[in-house]
C-alpha positions as CSV (number, residue, x, y, z in Angstrom):
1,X,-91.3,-218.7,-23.8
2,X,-93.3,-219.1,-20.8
3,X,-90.7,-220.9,-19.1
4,X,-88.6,-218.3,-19.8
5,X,-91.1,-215.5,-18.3
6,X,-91.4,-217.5,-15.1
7,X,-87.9,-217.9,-14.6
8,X,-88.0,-214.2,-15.1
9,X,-90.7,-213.3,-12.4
10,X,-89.1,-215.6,-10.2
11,X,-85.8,-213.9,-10.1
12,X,-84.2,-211.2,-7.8
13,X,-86.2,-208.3,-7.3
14,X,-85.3,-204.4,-6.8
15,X,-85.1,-204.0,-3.4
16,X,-85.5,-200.2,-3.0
17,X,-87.7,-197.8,-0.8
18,X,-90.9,-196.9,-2.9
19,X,-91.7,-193.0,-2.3
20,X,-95.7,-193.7,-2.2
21,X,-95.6,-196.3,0.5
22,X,-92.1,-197.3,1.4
23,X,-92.6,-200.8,0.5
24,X,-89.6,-202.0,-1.7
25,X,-89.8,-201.3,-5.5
26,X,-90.3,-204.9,-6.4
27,X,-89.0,-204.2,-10.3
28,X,-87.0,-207.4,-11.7
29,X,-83.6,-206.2,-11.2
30,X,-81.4,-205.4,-14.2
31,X,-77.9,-204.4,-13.0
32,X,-75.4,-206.2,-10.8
33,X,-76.1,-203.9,-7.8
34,X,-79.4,-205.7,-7.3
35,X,-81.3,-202.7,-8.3
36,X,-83.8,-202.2,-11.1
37,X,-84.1,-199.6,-14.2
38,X,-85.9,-196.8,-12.4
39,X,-83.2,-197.3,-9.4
40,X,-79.8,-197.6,-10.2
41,X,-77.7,-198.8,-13.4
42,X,-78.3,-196.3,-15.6
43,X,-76.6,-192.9,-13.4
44,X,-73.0,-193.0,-13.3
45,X,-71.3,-192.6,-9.8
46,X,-68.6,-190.4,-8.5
47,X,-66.7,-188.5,-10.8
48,X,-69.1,-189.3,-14.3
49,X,-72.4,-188.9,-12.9
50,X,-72.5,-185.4,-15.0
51,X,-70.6,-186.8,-18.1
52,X,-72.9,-187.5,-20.9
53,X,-73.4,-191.5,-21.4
54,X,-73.5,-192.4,-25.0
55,X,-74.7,-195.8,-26.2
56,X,-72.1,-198.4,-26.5
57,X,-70.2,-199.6,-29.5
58,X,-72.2,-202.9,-30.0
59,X,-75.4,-200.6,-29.8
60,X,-75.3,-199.3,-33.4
61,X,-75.1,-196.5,-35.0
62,X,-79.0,-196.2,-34.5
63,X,-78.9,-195.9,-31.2
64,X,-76.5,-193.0,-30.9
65,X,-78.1,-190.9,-33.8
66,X,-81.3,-191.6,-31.6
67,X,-79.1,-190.3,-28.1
68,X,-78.0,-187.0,-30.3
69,X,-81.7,-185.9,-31.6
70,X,-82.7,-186.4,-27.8
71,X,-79.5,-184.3,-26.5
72,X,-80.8,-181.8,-29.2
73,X,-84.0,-181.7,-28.3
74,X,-83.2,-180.6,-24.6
75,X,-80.5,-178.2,-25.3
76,X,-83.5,-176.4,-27.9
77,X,-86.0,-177.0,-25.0
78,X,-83.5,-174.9,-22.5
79,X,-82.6,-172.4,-24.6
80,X,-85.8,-171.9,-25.6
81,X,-86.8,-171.7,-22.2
82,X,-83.8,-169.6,-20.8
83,X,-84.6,-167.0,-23.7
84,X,-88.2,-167.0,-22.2
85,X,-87.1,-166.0,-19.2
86,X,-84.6,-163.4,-20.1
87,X,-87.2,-161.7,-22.5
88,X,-89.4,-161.4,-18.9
89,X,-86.9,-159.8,-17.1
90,X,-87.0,-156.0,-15.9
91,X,-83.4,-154.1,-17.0
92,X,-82.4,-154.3,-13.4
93,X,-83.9,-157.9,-12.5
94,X,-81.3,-158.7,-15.9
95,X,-78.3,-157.1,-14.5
96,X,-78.9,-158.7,-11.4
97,X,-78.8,-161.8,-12.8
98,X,-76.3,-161.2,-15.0
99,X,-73.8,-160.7,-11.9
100,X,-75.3,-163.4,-10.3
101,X,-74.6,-165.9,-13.2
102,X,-70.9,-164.2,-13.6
103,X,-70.4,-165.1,-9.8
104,X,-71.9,-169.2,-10.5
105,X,-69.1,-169.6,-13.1
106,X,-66.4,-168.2,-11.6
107,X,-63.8,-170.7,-10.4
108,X,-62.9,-169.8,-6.9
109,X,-60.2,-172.5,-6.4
110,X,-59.0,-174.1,-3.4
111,X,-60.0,-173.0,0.0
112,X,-56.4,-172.9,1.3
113,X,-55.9,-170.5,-1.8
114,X,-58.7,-168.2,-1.0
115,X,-57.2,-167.9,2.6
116,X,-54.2,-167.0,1.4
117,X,-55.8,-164.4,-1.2
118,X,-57.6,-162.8,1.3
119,X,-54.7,-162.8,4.2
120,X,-52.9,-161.1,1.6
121,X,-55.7,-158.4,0.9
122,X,-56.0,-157.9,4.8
123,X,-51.8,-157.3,5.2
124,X,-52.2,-155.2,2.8
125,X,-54.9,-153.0,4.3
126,X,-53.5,-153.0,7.3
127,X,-49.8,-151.9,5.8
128,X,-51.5,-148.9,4.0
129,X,-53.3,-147.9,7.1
130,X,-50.3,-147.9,8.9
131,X,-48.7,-145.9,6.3
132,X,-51.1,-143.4,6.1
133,X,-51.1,-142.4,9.5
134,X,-47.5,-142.2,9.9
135,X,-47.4,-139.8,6.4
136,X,-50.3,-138.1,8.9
137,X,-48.4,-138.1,12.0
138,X,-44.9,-136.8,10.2
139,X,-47.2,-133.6,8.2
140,X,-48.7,-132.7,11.4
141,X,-45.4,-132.9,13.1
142,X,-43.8,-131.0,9.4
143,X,-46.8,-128.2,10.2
144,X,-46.1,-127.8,13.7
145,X,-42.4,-126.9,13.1
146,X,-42.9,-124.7,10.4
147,X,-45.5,-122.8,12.5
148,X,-43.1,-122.9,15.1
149,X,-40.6,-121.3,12.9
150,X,-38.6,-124.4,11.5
151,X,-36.9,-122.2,8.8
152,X,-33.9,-121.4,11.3
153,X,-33.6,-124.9,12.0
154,X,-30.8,-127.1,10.0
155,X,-32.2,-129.0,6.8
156,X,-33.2,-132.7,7.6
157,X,-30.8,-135.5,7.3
158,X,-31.8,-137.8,4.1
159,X,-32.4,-141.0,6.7
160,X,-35.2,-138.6,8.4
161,X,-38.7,-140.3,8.5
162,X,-39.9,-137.0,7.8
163,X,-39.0,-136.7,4.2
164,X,-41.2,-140.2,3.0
165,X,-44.1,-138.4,1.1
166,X,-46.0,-141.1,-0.8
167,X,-49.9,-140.0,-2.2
168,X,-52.7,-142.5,-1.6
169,X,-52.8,-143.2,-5.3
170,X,-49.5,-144.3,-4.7
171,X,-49.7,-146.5,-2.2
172,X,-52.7,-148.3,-3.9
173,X,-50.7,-148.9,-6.9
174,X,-48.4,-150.6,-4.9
175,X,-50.2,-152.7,-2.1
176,X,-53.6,-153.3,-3.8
């Protein structure tokens, strides 16, 4: 056993940055990437490191009843916790978090998506505007003949600008 332990203590150690002194961590390493327990192994990288990472197969069934109290335990602890906070809250400081939280889960989507989204909203805008004042432009001008006596004038051809009456209800409905 004791040559065992000094093989041990002789072997590769952990070589990274301490937080209290910036000396190197010094742990015997444990994982192939030369770092130790505390530093590396254990945390999946890229696209797991926020799965949940249940014991293996050869681990027993021990080991993953122990891994589902635990998960248990902090999913009570948060709750718990989160209902704690809640209780604390003013009405308004609630609804205010409410919309906040409804905004944090929304799925937003690709940027080039939420370009496109808003181009679209601005084209719009700008299509009702444009709209709107030329209904304004052709009422004016309606109002300026009949106070000018329009009556005696011929009826308006059906192609005339002049005859497009649309509400802004209506164009809302149709370029939202």
């Amino acid at each position: 056993m004791k040559r065992i332990n000094a093989e041990r203590l002789a072997g590769p150690r952990c070589g990274a940055r301490r937080k209290r002194d910036g000396e190197p961590c010094q742990q015997l390493i444990l994982y192939s990437n030369g770092r130790c327990r505390y530093h590396g192994g254990k945390t999946p990288k890229g696209k797991h490191w926020h799965k949940l990472q249940l014991p293996t197969a050869d681990a027993g069934a021990d080991a993953l009843a122990r891994k589902e109290r635990s998960v248990a335990q902090r999913q009570k602890k948060r709750a718990a916790a989160r209902a704690a906070k809640l209780a604390d809250m003013t009405p308004e400081q609630r609804a205010a978090y409410d919309n906040q939280f409804a905004k944090r889960v929304m799925n937003p989507g690709p940027a080039k998506r939420r370009a496109g989204i808003r181009k679209q909203r601005a084209d719009a805008k700008a299509f009702r505007e444009i709209v709107l004042a030329t209904e304004a432009a052709f009422e004016a001008r309606n109002h300026a003949q009949a106070a000018r006596g329009a009556e005696s004038q011929p009826a308006a051809a059906a192609g005339d600008p002049g005859l497009i009456s649309l509400s802004p209800e209506t164009l809302r409905e149709l370029f939202p």
